[in-house]
N, C-alpha and C positions, 0 to 999 in steps of 0.2 A: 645576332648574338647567341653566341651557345648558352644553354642553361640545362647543361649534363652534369652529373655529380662532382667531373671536377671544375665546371665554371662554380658551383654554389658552395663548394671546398673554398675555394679560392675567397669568395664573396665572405664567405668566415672568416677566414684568416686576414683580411684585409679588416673587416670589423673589429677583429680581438684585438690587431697594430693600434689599429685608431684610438678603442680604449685604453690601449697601454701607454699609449705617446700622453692621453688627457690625464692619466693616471700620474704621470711624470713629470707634466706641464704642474700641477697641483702639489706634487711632495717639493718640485726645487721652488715654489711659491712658498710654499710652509716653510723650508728648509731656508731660506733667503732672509724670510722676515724673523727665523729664528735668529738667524747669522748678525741682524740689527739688530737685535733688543741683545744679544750678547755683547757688541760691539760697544751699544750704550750704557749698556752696565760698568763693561771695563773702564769705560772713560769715566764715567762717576766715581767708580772704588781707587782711579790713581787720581783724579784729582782731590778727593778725600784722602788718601793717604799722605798726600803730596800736602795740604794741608795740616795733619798732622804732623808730618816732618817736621815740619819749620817748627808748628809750637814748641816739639821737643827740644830742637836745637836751641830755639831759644831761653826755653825754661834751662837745657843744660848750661847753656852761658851763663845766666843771672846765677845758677848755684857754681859753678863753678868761680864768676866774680866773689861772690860770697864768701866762697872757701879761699880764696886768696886773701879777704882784708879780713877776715879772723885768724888769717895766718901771719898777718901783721902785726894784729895786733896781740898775738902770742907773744910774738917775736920781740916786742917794745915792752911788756911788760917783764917779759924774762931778762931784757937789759935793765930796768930801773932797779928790778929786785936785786941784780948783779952789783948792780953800785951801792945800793943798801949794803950792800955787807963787805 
């Protein structure tokens, strides 16, 4: 085996790949298990929103129900007073 300046060139360059590839191996590691703790957060914040939804929906219903039989009962009393006079 030659070990002339450009065999130990070479032997460098093939060492700084190596660290660069473990360099890369380690950020798509970091970058992956960032990718799942985002992934898991979204799913919490829509099922929490999605939660939310409905209570509103429903809380809109009951006021909405609400607002319909005191419009009824507007309405029934504005008749009685009708006939009164």
């Amino acid at each position: 085996m030659d070990n002339g300046p450009e065999s130990q060139q070479l032997h460098r360059r093939i060492t700084e790949l190596e660290e660069k590839v473990e360099h890369l191996r380690v950020s798509r590691r970091v970058l992956m298990n960032l990718l799942e703790k985002v992934e898991r957060e979204k799913g919490g914040l829509v099922t929490r929103l999605e939660l939310e939804n409905k209570k509103l929906q429903m809380n809109n219903s009951r006021f909405a129900k609400n607002l319909l039989s005191k419009n009824r009962q507007i309405i029934e009393l504005k008749a009685k007073m009708n006939e009164r006079v």
